[in-house]
MIMARBA-107126 format. One record per residue (C-alpha): x, y, z; residue in three letters; residue number from 1. Coordinates in steps of 0.25 Angstrom, whole numbers, plus 5000, padded with zeros to 4 digits. Each point is the difference from the previous one (the first is absolute). Layout:
// residues N
<<X,Y,Z>,"ALA",NUM>
...
***
This chain:
// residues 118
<<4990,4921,4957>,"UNK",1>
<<4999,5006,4986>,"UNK",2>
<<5012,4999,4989>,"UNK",3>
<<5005,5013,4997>,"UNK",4>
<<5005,5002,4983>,"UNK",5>
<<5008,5011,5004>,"UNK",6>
<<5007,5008,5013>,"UNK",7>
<<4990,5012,4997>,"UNK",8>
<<4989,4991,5003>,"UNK",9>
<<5004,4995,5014>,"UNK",10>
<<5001,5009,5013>,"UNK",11>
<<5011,5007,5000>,"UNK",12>
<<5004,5008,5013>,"UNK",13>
<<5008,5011,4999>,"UNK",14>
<<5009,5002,5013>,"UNK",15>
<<5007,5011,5006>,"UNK",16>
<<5009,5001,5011>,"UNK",17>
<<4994,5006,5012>,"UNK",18>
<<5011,5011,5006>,"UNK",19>
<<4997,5006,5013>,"UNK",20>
<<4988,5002,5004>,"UNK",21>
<<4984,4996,4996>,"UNK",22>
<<4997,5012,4988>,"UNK",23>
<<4987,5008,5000>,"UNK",24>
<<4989,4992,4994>,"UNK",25>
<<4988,5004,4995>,"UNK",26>
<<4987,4992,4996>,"UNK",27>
<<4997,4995,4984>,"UNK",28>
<<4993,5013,4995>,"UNK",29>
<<5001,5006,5013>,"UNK",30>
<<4989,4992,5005>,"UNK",31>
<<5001,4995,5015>,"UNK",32>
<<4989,4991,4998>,"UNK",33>
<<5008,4993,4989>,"UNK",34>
<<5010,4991,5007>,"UNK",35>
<<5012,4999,4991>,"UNK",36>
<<5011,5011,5002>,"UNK",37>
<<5010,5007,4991>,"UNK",38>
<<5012,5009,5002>,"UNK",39>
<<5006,5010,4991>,"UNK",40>
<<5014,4999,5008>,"UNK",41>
<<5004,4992,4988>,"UNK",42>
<<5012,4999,4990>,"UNK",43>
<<4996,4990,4990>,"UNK",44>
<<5016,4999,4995>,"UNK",45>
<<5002,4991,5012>,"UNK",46>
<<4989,4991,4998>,"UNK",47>
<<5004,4985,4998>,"UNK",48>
<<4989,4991,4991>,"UNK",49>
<<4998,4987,5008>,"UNK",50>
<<4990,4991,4991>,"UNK",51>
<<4994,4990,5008>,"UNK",52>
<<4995,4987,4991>,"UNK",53>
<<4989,4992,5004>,"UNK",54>
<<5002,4993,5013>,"UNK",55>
<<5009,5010,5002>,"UNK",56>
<<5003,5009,5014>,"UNK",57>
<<5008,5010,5004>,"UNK",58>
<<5005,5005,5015>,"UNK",59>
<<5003,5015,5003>,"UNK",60>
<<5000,5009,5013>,"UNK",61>
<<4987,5007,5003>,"UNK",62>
<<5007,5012,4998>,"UNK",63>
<<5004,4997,4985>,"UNK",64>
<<4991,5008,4991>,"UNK",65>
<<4995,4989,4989>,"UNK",66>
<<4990,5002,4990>,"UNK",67>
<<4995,4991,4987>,"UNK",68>
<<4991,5007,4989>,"UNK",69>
<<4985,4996,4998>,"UNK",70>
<<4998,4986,4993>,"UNK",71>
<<4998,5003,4985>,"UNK",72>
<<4997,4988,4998>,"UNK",73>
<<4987,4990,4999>,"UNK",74>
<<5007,4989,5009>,"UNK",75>
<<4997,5003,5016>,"UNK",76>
<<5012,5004,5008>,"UNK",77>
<<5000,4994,5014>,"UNK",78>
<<5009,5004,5013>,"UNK",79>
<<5001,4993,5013>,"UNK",80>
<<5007,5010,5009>,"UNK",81>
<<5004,4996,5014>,"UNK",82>
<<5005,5013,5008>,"UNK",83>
<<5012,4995,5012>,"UNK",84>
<<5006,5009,5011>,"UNK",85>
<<5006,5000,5012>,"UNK",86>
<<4995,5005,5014>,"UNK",87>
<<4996,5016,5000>,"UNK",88>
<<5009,5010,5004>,"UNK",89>
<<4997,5011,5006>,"UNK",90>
<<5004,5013,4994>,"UNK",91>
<<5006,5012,5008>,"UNK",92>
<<4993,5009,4991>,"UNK",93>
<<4985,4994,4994>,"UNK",94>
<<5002,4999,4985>,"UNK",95>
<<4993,5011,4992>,"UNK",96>
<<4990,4992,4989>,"UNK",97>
<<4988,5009,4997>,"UNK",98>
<<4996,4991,4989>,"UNK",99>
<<4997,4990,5009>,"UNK",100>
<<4990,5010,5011>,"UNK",101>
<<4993,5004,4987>,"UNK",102>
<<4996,4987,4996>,"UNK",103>
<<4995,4996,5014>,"UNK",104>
<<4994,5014,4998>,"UNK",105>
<<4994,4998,4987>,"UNK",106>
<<4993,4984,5006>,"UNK",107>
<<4997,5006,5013>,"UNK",108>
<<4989,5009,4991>,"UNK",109>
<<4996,4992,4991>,"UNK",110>
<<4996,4990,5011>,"UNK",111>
<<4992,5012,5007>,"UNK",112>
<<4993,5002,4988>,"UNK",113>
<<4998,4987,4998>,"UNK",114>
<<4994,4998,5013>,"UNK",115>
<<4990,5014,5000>,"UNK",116>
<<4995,4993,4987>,"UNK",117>
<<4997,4988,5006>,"UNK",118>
***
């Protein structure tokens, strides 16, 4: 793992506690083919910096919004992320996640195309 010189050269996530329920997400650039998600529900005031060194790891919940800034530097940046969870639950009410029927959406045409193509 590389040597970082300063704190603004390692990854840094920046947490926020997740109250109440999941918020409306949408994809990067409003595209559903590209996989990364954002929310605008946020208030940066109550974001807490968590640098992680080389070697370094960190836990949160799955509904803990978290983000780091893009690597601004020539080292590479490498991530390991293991996803946990206990047994599925059954909601009363299914969850309402439009983000993620457009991006099933958005691959289920670009496969057809792919396939009339072919």
């Amino acid at each position: 793992m590389p040597k970082f010189s300063s704190i603004k050269d390692c990854w840094t996530n920046w947490i926020l506690k997740q109250k109440g329920e999941v918020r409306w997400h949408r994809h990067i650039d409003n595209d559903p083919l590209v996989h990364g998600l954002v929310t605008d529900d946020v208030d940066v005031s109550e974001a807490v910096a968590c640098p992680i060194p080389a070697g370094g790891a960190t836990f949160h919940h799955c509904r803990t919004l978290h983000y780091s800034a893009p690597n601004s530097t020539a080292a590479a940046r490498r991530a390991y992320i293991l996803v946990f969870g206990g047994p599925p639950k059954k909601l009363d009410k299914p969850a309402h996640r439009p983000w993620q029927t457009e991006e099933q959406e958005a691959l289920a045409e670009l496969e057809s195309l792919a396939a009339e193509r072919s």
